[in-house]
PAFINU-928190 format. One line per 4 residues: number of its first residue (from 1); their letters; for each residue x, y, z of N, C-alpha, C, O. Coordinates in Angstrom, 2 decimals, decimal comma. Each point is the difference from the previous one (the first is absolute). Layout:
REM residues N
NUM) A) X:Y:Z:X:Y:Z:X:Y:Z:X:Y:Z  ...
***
This chain:
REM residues 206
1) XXXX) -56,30:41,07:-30,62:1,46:-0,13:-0,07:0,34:-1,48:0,21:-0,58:-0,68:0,84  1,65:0,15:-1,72:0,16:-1,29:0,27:1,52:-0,17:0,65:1,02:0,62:-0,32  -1,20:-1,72:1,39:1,10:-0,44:0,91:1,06:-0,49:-0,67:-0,15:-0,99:-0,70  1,29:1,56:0,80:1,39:-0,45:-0,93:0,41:-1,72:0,21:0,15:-0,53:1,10
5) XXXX) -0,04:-0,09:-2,22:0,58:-1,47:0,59:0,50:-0,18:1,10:0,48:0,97:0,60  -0,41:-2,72:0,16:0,78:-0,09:0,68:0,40:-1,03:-0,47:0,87:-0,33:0,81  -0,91:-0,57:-1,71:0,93:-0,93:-0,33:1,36:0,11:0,32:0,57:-0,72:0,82  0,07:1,82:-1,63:1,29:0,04:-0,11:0,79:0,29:1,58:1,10:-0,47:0,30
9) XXXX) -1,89:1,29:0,52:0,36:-0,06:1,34:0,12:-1,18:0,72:0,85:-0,21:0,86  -2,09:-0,88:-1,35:0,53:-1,05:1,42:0,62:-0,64:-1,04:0,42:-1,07:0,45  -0,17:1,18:-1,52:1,44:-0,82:-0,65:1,18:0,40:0,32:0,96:-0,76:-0,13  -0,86:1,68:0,47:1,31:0,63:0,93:0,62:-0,25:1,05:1,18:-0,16:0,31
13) XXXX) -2,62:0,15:0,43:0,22:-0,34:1,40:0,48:-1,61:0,22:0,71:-0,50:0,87  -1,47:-0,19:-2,20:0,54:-1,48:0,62:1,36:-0,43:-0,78:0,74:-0,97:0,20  -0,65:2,06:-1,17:1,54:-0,16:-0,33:1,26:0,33:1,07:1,02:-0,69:0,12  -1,33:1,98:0,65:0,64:-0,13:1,01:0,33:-0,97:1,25:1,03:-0,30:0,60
17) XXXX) -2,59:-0,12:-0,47:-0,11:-1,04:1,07:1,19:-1,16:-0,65:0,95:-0,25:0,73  -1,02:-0,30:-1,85:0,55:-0,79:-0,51:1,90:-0,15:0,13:0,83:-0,87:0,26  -0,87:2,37:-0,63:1,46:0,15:-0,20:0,44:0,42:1,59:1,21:0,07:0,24  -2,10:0,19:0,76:0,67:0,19:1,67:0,31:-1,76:0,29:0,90:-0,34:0,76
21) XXXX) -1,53:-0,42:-1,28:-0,78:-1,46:0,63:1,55:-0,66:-0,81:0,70:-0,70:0,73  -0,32:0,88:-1,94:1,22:-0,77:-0,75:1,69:0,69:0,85:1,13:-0,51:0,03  -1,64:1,80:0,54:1,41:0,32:0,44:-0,16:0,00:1,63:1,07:0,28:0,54  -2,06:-0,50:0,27:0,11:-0,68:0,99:0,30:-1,72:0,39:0,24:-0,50:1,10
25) XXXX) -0,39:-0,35:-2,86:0,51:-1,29:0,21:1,40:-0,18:-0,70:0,45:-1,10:-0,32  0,33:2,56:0,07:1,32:-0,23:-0,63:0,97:0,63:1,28:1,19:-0,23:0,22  -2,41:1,36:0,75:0,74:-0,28:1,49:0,97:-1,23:0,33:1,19:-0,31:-0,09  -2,71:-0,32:0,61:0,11:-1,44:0,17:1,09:-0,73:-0,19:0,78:-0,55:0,78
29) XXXX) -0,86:0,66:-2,32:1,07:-1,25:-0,37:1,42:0,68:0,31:0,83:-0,79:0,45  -0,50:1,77:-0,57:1,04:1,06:0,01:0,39:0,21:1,27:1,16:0,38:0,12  -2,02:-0,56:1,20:0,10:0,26:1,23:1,18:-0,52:0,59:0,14:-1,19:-0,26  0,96:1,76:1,13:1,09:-1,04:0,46:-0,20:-0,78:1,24:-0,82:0,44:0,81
33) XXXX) 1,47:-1,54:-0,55:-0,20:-0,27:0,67:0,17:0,06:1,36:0,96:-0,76:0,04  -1,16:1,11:1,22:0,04:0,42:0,97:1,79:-1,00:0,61:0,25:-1,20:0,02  0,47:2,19:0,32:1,32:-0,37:0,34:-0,09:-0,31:1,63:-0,85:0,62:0,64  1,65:-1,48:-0,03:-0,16:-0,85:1,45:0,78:1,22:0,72:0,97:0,47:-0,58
37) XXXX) -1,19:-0,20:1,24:0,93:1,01:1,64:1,07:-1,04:0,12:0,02:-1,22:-0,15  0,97:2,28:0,52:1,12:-0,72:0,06:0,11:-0,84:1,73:0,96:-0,70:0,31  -1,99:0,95:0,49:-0,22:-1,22:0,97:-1,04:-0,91:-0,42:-0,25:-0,88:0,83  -0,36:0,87:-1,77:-0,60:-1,38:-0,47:1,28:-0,86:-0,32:0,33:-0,90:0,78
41) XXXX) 0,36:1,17:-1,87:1,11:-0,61:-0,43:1,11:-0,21:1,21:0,96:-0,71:-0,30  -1,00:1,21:1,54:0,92:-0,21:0,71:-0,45:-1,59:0,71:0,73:-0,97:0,25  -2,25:1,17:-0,04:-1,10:-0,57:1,01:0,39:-1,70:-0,95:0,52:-1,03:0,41  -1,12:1,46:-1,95:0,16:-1,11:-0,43:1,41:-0,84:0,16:0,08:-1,20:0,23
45) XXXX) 1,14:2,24:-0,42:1,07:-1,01:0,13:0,47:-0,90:1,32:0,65:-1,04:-0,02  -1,17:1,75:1,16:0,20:-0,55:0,98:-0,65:-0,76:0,55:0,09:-0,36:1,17  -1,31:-0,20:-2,48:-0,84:-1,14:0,49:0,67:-0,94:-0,67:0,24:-1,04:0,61  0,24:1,19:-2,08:1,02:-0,95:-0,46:1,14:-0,62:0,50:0,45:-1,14:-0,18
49) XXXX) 0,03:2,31:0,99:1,50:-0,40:0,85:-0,72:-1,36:1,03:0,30:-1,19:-0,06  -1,11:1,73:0,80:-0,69:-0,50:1,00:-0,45:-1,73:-0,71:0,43:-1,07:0,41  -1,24:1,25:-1,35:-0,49:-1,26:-0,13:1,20:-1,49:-0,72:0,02:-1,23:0,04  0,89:2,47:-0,69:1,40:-0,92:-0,47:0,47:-0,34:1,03:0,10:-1,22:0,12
53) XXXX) 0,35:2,04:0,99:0,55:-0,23:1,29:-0,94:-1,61:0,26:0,31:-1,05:-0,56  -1,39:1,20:1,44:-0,42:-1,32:-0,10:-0,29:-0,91:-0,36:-0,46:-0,92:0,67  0,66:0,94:-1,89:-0,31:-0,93:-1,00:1,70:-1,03:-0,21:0,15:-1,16:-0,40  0,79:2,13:0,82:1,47:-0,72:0,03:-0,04:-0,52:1,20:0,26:-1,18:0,20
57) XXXX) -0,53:1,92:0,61:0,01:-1,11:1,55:-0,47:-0,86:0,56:0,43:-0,62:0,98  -1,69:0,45:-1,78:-0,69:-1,66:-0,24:0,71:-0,47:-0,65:0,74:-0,74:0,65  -0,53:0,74:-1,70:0,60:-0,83:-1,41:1,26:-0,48:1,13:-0,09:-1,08:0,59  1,20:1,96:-0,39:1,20:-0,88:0,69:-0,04:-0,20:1,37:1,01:-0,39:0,59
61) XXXX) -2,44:0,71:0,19:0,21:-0,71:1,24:-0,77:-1,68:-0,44:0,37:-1,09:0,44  -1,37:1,31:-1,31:-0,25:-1,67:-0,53:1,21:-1,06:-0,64:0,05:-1,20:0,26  0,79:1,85:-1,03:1,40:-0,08:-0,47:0,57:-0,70:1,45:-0,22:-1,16:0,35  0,94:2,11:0,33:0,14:-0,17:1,04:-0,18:-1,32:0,61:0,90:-0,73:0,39
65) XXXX) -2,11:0,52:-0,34:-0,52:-1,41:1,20:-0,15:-0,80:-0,82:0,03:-1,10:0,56  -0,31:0,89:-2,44:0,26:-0,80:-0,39:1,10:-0,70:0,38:-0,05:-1,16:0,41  1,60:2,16:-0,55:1,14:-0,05:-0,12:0,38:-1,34:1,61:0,69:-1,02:-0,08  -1,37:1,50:1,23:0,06:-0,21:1,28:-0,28:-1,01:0,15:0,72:-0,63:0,78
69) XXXX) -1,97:-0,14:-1,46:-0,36:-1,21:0,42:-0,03:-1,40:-1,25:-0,20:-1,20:0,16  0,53:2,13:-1,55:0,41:-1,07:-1,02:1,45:0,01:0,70:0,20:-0,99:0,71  0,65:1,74:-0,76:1,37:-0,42:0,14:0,71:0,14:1,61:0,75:0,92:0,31  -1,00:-1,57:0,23:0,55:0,01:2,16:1,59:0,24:-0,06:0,74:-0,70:-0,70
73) XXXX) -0,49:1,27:1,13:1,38:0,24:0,15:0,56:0,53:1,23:-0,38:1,08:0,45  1,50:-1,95:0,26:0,33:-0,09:1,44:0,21:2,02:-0,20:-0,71:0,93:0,39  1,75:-0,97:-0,99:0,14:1,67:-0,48:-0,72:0,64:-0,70:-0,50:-0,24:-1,09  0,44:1,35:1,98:-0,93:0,92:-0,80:0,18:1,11:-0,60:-0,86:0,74:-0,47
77) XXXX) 2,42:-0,58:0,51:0,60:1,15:-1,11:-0,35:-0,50:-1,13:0,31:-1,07:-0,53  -1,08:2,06:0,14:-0,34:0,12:-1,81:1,34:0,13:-0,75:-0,03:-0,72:-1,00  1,36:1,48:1,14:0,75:0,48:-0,54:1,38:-1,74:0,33:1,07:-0,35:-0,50  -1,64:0,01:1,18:0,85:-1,64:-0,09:-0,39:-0,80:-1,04:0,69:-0,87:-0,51
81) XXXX) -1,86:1,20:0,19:-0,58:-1,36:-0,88:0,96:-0,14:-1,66:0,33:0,96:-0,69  -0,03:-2,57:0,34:-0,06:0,41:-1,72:-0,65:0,46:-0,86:-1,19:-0,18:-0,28  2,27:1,09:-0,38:-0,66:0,75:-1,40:-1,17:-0,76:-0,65:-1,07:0,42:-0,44  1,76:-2,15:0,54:-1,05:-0,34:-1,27:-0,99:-1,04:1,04:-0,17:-1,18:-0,31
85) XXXX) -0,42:1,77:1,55:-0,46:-0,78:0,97:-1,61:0,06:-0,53:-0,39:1,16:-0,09  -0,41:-1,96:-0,19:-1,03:0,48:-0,35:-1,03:0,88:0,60:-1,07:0,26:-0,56  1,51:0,24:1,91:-0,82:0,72:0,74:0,10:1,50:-0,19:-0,85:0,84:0,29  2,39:-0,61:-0,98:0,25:1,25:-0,64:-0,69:0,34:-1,05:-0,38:1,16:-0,20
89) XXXX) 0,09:-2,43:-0,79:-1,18:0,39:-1,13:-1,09:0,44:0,51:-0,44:1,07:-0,43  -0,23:-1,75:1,43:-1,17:0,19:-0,01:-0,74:1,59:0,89:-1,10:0,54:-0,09  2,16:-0,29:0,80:0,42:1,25:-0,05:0,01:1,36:-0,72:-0,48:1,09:0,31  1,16:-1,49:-1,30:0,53:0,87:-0,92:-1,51:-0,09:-0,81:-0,17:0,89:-0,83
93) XXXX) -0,77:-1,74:0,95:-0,93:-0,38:-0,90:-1,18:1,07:0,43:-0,60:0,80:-0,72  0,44:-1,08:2,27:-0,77:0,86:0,37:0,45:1,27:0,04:-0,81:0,75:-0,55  2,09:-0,01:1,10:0,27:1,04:-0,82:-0,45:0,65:-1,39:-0,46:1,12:-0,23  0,66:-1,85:-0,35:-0,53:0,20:-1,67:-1,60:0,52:-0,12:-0,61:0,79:-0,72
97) XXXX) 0,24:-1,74:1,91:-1,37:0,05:-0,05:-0,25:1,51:0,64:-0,93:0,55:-0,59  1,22:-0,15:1,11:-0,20:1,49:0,77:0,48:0,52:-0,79:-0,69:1,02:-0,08  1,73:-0,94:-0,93:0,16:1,30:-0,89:-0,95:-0,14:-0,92:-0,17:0,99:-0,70  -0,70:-2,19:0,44:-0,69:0,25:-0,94:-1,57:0,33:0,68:-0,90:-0,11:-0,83
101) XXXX) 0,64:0,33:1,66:-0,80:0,29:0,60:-0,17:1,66:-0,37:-0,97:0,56:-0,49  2,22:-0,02:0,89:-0,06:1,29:0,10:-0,16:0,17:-1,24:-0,95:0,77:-0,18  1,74:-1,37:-1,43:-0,13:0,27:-1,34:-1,26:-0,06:-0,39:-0,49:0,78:-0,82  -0,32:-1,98:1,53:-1,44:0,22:-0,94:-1,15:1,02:0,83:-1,08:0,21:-0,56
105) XXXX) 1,38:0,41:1,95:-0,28:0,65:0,21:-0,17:1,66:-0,39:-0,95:0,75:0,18  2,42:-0,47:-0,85:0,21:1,22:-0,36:0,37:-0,23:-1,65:0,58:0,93:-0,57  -0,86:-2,00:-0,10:-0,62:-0,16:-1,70:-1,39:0,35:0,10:-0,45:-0,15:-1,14  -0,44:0,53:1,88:-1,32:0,03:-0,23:-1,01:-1,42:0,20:-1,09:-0,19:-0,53
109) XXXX) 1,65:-0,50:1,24:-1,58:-0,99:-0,75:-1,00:-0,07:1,49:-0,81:-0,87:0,32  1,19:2,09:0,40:-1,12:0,54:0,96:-1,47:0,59:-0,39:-1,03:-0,13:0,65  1,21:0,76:-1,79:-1,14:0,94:-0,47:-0,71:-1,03:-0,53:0,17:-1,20:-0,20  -1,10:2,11:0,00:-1,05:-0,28:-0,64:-0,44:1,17:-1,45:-0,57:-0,19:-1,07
113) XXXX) 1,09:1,21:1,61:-0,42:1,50:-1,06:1,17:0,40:-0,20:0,63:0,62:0,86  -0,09:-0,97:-2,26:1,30:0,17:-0,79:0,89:-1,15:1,53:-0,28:-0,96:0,71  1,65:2,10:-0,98:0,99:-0,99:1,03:0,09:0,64:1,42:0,08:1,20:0,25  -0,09:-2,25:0,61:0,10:0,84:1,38:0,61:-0,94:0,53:-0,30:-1,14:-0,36
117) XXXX) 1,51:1,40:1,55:0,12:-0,59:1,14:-1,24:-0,18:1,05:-1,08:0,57:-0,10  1,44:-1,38:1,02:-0,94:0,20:0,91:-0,32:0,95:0,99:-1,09:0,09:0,56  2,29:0,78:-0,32:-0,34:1,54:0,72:-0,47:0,86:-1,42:-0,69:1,00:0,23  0,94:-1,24:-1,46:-0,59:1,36:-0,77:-1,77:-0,59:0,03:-0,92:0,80:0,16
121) XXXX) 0,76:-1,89:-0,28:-1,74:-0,74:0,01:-0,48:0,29:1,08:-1,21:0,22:-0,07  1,84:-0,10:1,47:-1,13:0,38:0,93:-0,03:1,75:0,53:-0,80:0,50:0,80  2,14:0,32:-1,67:-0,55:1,30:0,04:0,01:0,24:-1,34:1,04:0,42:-0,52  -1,82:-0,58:-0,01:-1,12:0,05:-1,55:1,22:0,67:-1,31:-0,40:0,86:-0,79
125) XXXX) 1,96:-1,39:0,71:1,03:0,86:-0,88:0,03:-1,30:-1,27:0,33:-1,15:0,27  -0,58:1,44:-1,19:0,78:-0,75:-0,90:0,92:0,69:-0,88:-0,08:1,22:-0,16  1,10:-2,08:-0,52:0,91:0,03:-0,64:-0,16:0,02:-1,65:-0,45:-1,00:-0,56  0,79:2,02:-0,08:-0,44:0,21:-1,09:0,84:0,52:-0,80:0,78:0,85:0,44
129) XXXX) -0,73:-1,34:-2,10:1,27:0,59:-0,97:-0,71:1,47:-0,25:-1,19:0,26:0,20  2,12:0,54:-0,63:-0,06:1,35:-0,50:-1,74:0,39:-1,00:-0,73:0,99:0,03  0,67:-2,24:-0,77:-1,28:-0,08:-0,54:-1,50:-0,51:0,39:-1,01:-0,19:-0,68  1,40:0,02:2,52:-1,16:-0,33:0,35:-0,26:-1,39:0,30:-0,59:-0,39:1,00
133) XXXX) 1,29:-0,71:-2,40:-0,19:-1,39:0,37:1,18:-0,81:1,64:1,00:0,48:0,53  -1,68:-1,66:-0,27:0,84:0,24:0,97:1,32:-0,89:-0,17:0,32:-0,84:-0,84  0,41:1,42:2,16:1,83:-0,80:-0,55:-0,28:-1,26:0,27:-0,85:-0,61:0,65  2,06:0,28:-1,49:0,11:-1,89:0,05:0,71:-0,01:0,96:0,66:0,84:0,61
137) XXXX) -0,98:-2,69:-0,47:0,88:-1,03:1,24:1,78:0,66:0,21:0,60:0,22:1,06  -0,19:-0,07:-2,28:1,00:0,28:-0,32:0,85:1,36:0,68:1,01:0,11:0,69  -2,12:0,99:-1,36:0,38:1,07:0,70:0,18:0,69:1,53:0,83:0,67:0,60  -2,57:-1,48:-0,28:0,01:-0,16:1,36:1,21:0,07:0,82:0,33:0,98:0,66
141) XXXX) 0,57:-2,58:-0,79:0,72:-0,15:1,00:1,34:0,72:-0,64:0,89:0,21:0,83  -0,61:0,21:-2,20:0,90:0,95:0,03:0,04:1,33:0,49:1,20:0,27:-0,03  -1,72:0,56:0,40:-0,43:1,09:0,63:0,03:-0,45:1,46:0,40:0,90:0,73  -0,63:-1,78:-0,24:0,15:-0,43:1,59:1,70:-0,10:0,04:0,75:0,51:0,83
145) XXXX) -0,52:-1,11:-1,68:1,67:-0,13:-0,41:0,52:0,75:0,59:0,64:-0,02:1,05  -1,00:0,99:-2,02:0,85:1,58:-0,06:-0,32:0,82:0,97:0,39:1,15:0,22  -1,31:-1,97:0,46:-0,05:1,26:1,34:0,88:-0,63:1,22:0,55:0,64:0,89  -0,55:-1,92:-1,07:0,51:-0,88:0,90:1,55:0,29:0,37:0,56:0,04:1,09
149) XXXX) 0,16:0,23:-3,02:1,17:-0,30:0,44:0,46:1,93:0,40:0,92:0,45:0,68  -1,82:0,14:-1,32:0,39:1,81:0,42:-0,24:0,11:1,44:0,95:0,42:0,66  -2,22:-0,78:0,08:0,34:-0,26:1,93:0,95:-0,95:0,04:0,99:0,52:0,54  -0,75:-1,74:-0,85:1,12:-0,23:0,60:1,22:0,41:0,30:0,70:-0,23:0,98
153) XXXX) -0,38:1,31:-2,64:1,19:0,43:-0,23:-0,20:1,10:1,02:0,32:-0,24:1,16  -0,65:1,04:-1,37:-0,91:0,97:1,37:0,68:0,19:0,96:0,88:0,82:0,27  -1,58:-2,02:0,51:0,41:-0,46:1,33:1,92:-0,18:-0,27:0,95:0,69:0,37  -1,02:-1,58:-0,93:1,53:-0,46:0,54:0,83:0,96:-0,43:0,85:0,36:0,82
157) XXXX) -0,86:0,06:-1,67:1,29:1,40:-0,40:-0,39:1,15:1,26:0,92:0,73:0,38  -1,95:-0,61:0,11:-0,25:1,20:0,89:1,10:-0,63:1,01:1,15:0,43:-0,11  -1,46:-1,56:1,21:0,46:-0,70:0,30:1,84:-0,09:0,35:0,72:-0,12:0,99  -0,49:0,32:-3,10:1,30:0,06:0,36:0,90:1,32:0,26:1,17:0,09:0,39
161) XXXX) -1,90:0,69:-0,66:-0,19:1,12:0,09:0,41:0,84:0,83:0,85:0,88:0,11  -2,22:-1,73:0,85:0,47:0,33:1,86:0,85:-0,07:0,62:0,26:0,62:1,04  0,61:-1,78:-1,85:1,25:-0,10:0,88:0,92:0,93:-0,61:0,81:0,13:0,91  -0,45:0,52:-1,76:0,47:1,41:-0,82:-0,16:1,30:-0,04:0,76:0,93:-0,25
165) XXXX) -2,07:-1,03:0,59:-0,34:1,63:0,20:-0,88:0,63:0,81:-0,35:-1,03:0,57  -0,36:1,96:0,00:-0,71:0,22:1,09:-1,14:-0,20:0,17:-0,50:-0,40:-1,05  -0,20:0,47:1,82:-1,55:-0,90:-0,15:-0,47:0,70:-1,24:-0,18:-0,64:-1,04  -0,02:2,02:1,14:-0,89:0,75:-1,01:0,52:-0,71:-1,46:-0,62:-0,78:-0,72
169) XXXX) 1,63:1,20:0,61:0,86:-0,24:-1,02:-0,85:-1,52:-0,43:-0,38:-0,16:-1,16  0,18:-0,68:1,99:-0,13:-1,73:-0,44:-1,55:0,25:-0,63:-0,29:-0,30:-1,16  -0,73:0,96:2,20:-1,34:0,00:-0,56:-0,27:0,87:-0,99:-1,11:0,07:-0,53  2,14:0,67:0,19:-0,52:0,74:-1,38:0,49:-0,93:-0,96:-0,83:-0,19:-0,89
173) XXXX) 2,06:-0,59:0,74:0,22:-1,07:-0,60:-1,11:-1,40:-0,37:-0,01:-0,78:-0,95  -0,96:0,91:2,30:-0,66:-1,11:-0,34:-1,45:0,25:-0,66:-0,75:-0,77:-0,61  0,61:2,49:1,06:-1,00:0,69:-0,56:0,05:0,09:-1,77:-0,98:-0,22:-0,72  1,87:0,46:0,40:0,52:-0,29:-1,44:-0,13:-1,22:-1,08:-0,21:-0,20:-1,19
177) XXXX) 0,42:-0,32:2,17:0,05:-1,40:-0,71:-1,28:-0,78:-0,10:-0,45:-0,92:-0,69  0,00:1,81:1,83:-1,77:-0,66:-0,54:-1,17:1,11:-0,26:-1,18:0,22:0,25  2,59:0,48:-1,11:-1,34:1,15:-0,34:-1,05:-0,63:-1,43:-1,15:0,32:-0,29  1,81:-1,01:-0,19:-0,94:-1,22:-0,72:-1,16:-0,57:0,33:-0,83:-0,12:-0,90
181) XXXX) 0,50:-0,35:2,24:-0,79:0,01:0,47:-0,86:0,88:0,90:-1,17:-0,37:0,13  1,56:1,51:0,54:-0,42:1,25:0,22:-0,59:0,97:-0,69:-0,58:1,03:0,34  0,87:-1,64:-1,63:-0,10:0,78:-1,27:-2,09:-0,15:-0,51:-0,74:0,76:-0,63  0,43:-2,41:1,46:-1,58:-0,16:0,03:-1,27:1,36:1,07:-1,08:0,59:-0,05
185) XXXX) 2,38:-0,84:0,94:-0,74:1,19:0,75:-0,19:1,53:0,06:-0,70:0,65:0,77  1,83:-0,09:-2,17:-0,26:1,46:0,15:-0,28:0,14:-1,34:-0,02:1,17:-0,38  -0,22:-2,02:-0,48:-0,30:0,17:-1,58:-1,47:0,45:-0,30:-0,74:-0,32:0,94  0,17:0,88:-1,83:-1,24:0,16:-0,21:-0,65:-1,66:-0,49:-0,98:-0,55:0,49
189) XXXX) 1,58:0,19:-1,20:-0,41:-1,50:0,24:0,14:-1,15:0,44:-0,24:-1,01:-0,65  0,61:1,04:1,70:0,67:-0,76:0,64:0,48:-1,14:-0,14:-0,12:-0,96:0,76  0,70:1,03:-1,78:1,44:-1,05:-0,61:0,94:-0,13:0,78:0,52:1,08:0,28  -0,03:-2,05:0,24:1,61:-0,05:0,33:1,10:-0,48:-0,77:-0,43:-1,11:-0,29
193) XXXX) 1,42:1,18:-0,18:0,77:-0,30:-1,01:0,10:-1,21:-0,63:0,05:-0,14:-1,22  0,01:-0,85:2,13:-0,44:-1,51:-0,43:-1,44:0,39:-0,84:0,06:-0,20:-1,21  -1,12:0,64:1,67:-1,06:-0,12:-1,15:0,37:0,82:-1,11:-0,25:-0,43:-1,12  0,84:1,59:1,26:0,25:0,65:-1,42:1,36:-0,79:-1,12:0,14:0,24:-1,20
197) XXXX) 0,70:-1,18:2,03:0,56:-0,77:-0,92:-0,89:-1,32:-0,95:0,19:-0,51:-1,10  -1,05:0,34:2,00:-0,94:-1,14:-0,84:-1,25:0,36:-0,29:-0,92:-0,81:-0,06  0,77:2,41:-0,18:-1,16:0,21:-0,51:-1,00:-0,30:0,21:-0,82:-0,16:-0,91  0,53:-0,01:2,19:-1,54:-0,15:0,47:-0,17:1,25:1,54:1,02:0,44:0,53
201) XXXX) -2,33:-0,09:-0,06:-0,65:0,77:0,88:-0,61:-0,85:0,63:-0,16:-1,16:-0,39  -0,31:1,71:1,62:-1,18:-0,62:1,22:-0,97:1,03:0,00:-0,01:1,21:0,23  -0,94:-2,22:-0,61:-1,24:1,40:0,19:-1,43:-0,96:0,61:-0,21:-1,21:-0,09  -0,44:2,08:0,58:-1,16:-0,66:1,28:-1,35:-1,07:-0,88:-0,67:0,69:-0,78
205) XX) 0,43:-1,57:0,81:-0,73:-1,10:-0,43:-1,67:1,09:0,14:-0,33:0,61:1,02  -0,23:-0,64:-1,95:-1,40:0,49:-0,23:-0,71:-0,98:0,24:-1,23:0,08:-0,11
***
């Protein structure tokens, strides 16, 4: 009796092998990317707050003692001096310099992998458009924008609030107003409205 081929069997088998091996690397590419906990993203922002915070209080306490020992003045009301005194420029100069501190801080030019501040770089979040590539200089600090001026608004309408209506009454008011940003922490992807206006996600650095 003769033994039936096996050609056609292990041609099978490595056709399968083949076709498990092409749709385990379309996994892969297809795989999403792992989304940050909404206390990573908290963790990160409050390293940003933190490092802007000091980064302004050098800038204008150096300001400051520039101010002190280029220009001596028997008086030391700031709010006496002339408008066009040059110590007010230089002032106003270092000022400048602290807002831009915080701007190129929260444009990205912290990262290294796509765009990151420096709290999203040291808890591993970058910033990324809808397609994966990452956001520009541009977008960056628009999205900081828009979160900036929705807490601010936030705060101060709650605020006015308080003086109008009853406590509860004020914090559901202020709860509202930043449900935009609240909106990162109960979403399945944790977008907050500033990112879904500029079309980009945070998702965890591989």
């Amino acid at each position: 009796m003769t033994e039936p081929p096996t050609t056609g069997m292990a041609d099978t088998q490595v056709g399968d092998r083949a076709v498990a091996l092409l749709r385990g690397l379309e996994a892969l590419r297809t795989d999403e990317p792992e989304i940050p906990r909404w206390h990573d993203r908290l963790r990160a922002r409050a390293i940003d707050v933190g490092c802007e915070l000091a980064a302004c209080m050098l800038v204008l306490d150096i300001g400051g003692l520039v101010v002190l020992l280029a220009f001596p003045h028997e008086d030391d009301d700031f709010w006496k001096y002339d408008p066009g005194a040059p110590e007010i420029a230089v002032s106003l100069a270092f000022a400048f310099a602290c807002v831009a501190a915080v701007m190129i801080n929260e444009a990205g030019f912290a990262g290294r992998h796509g765009t990151q501040t420096v709290g999203l770089r040291l808890t591993g979040i970058v910033v990324v458009r809808e397609d994966g590539d990452p956001a520009s200089k541009g977008v960056m600090f628009g999205r900081f924008a828009a979160w900036l001026v929705a807490l601010l608004a936030g705060f101060g309408l709650a605020v006015l609030a308080a003086a109008w209506l009853p406590l509860a009454l004020s914090f559901l008011v202020q709860v509202a107003l930043l449900a935009g940003t609240l909106w990162a922490f109960i979403g399945r992807d944790g977008r907050a409205l500033h990112d879904r206006l500029f079309g980009v996600r945070l998702i965890r650095h591989r």
